[in-house]
C-alpha positions as CSV (number, residue, x, y, z in Angstrom):
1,X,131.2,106.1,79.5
2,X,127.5,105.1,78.7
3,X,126.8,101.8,78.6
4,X,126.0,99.5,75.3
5,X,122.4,100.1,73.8
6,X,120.4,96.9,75.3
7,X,117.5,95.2,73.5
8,X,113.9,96.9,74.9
9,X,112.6,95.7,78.0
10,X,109.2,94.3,79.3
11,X,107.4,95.6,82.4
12,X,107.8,92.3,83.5
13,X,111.7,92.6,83.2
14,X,111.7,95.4,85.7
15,X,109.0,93.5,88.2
16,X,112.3,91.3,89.1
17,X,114.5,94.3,90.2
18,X,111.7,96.3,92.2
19,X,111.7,95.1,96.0
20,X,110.5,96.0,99.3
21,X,112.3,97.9,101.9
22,X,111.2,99.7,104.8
23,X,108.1,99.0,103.3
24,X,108.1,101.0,100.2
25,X,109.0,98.9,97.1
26,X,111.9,100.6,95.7
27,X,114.5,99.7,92.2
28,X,118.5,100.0,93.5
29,X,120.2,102.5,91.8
30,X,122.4,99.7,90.1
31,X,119.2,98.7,88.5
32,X,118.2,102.0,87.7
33,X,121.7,102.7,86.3
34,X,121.6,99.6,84.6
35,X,118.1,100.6,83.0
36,X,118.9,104.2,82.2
37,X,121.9,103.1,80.1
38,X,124.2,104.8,82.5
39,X,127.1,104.0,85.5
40,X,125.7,103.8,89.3
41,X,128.6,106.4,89.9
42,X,126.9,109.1,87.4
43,X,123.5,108.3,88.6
44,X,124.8,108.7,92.4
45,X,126.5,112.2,91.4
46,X,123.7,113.0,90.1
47,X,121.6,112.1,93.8
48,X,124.4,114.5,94.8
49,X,124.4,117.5,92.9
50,X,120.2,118.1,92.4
51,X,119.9,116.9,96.3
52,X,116.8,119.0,96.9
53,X,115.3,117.4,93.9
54,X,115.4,113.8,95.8
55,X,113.9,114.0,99.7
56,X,113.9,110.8,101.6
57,X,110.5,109.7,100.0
58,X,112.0,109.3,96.6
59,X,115.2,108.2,97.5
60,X,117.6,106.7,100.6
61,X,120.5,105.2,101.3
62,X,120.1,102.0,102.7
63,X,121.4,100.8,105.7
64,X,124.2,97.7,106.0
65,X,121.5,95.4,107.5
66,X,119.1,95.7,104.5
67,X,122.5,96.3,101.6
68,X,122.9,92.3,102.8
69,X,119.4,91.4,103.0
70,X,119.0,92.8,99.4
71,X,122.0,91.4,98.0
72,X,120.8,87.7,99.4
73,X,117.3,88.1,97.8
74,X,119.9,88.8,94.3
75,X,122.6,87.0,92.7
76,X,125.2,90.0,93.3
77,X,128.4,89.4,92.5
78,X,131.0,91.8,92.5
79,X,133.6,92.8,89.8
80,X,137.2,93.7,90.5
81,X,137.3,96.7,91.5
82,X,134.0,97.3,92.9
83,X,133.1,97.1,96.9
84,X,130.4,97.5,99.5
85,X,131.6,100.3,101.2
86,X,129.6,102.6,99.6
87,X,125.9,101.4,100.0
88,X,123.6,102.1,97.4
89,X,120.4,104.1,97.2
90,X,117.0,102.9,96.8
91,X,114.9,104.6,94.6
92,X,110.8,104.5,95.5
93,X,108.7,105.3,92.0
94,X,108.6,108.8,92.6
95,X,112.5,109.2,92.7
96,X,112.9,106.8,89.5
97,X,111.1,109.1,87.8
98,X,112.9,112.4,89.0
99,X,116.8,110.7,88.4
100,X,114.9,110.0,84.8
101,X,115.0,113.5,84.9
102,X,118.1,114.7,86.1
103,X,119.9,112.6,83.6
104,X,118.4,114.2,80.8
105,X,119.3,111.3,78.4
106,X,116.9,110.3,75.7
107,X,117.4,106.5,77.3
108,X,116.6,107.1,80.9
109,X,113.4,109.6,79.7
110,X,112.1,106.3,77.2
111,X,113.0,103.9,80.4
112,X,111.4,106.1,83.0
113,X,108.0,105.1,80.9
114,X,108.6,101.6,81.5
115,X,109.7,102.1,85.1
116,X,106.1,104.1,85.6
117,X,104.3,101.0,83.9
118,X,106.1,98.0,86.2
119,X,105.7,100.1,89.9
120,X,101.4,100.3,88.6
121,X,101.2,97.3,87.8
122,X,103.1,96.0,90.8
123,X,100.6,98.0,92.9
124,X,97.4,96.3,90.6
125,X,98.8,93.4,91.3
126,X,99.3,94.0,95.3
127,X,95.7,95.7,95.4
128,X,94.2,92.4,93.8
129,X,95.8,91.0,96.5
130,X,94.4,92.4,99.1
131,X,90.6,92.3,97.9
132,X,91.1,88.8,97.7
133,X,92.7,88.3,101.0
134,X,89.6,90.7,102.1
135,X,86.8,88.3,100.4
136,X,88.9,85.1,102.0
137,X,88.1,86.5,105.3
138,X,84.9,87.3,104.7
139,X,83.9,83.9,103.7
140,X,86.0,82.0,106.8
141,X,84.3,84.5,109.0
142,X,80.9,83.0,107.4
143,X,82.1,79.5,107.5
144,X,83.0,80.2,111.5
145,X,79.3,81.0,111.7
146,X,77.8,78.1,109.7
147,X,80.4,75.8,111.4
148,X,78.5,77.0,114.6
149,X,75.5,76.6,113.3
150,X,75.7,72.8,112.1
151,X,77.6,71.9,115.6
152,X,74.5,73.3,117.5
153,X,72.4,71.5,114.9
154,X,74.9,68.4,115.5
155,X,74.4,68.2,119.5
156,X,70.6,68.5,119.2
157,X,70.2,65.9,116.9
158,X,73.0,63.4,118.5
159,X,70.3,62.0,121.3
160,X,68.0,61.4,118.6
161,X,69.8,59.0,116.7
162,X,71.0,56.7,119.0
163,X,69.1,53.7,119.3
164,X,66.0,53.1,121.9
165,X,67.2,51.3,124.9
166,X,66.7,47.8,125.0
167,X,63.4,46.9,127.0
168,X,64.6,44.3,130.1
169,X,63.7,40.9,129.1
170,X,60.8,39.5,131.9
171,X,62.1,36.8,133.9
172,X,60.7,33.5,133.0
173,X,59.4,31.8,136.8
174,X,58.7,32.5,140.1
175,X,59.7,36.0,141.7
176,X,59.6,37.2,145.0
177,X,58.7,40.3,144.3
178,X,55.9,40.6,141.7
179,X,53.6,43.7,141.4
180,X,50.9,41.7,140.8
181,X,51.2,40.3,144.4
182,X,53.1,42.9,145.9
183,X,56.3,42.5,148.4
184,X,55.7,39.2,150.3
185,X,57.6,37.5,152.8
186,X,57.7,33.8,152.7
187,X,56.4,33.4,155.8
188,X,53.0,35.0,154.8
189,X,52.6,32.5,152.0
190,X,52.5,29.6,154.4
191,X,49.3,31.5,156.0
């Protein structure tokens, strides 16, 4: 049972369903099912019979750990009928590409195209990325450097801006002590 023909897709309709997982960015084989115009359980016979056609860096099961961390970052609900004891496969671009294949249908062979375009441009996308993030650090690292630059400049100019210190005021009258007369004791005055 093939599924209804659906209305044609955008590379941007296919972004949503490609995620990461054990760091490759893969498309579950619902979604690839869905895409393809088939049922998960042909696609995963399919996995099954042309096995040496799909080695692990195309395709793997995933774990029960990352089935519920992938189903959180989805709205999955199930149908009667359907269960989560059989976890699905994740499908890298390479393997999306080769099930394409080994369905043979004239749907998944015009979807594969399409599947092709969203992983490139996902990967343009993530390579943008990273020259940016690479040109950000560049420019703190300079900022670090100019930072230390106008602290130093900072700290040597701080003692000449503050203010002269204020000259003591001369006493108005007699002193005791005057460097004009030097240190006298009242007793030599009387002499």
């Amino acid at each position: 049972m093939t599924m209804a023909k659906q209305p044609a897709l955008s590379t941007e309709d296919i972004l949503s369903s490609i995620q990461t997982v054990r760091g490759h960015r893969v498309i579950l084989a619902a979604d690839l099912a869905k895409l393809y115009g088939t049922e998960t359980k042909k696609l995963n016979q399919q996995i099954k019979r042309n096995r040496t056609r799909f080695p692990t860096d195309f395709v793997f099961q995933l774990t029960a750990a990352e089935w519920v961390e992938c189903s959180r970052s989805q709205t999955v609900t199930l149908k009667r009928g359907q269960n989560t004891k059989f976890r699905p496969y994740a499908f890298t671009e390479h393997g999306a590409i080769m099930a394409a294949n080994v369905l043979n249908s004239p749907r998944a062979v015009a979807m594969s195209v399409f599947v092709v375009r969203a992983f490139v441009q996902q990967r343009d996308v993530l390579a943008a990325n990273a020259d940016i993030l690479k040109r950000i650090a560049e420019i703190d690292k300079e900022l670090l450097l100019h930072d230390s630059a106008l602290r130093d400049i900072y700290h040597r100019l701080q003692p000449l801006l503050q203010p002269p210190p204020v000259p003591p005021k001369p006493q108005i009258g007699f002193r005791e002590s005057s460097p004009r007369y030097g240190r006298r004791r009242p007793v030599d005055l009387l002499r």
